[in-house]
C-alpha positions in Angstrom: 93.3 124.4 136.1 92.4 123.6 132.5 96.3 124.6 131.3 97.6 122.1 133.9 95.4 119.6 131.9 96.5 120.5 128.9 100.0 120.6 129.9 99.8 117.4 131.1 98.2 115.7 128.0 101.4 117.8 126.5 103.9 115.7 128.2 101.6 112.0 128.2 102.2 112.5 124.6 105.5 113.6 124.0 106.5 110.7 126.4 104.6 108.3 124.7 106.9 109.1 121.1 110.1 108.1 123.3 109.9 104.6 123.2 112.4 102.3 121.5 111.8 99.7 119.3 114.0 96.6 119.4 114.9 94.1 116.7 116.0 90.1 117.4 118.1 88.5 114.5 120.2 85.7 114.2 123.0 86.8 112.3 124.2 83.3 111.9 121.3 83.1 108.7 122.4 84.2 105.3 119.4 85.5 103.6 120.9 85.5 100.4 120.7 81.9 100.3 117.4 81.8 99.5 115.5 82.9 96.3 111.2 81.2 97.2 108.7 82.3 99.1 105.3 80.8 100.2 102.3 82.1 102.2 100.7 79.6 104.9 97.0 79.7 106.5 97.9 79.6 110.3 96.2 77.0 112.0 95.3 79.6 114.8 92.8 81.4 113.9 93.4 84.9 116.4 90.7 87.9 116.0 87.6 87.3 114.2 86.5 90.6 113.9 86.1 91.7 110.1 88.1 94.9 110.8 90.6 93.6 111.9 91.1 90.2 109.9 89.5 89.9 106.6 90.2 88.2 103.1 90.5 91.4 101.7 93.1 92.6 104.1 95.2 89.3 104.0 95.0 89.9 99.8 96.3 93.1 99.9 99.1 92.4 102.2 100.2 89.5 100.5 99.8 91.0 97.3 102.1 93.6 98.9 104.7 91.5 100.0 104.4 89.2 97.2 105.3 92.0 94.8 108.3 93.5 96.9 109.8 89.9 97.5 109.3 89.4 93.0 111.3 92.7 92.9 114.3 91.2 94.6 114.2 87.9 92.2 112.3 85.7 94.5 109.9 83.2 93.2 106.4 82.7 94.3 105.5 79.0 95.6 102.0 77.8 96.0 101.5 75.2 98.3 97.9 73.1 98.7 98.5 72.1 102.8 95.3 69.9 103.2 95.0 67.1 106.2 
C-alpha cells in the first residue's frame, strides 16, 4: 500500500514538470528602436504581505533590471508621477 503511495506521488510529480510555457509577442514592435527605460509605482496596490511585496524586494529587482537594461546601452529615466 505505501509503494502505491509513493508511486503515485512519483508520477503527480513527474507530470507536474510537463507543462508548457507559452510566450505572446507582437512581432510588429522593433525593440531596437528604443534606448530609455523608466520604473512606475502601479496604482494597484495587489498583496500586502511583507513576504511577498516589500521595498526591499522591489529595490533589488529593479536594481536588477536596471543594471541588465545599462548593459545593453539603455538609459535610466526618472520620472516624479504626482496627482
Amino acid at each position: 500500500m505505501k509503494t502505491q503511495w509513493l508511486f503515485m506521488g512519483f508520477i503527480l510529480l513527474w507530470m507536474s514538470g510537463c507543462t508548457a510555457v507559452q510566450v505572446q509577442q507582437k512581432s510588429a514592435v522593433n525593440f531596437n528602436d528604443f534606448r530609455k527605460f523608466t520604473f512606475v509605482k502601479p496604482d494597484i496596490q495587489g498583496n500586502k504581505n511583507p513576504l511577498y511585496r516589500s521595498g526591499i524586494t522591489d529595490d533589488m529587482i529593479q536594481n536588477a533590471i536596471a543594471a541588465e537594461l545599462t548593459k545593453k546601452d539603455w538609459f535610466g529615466m526618472i520620472i516624479n508621477l504626482t496627482c
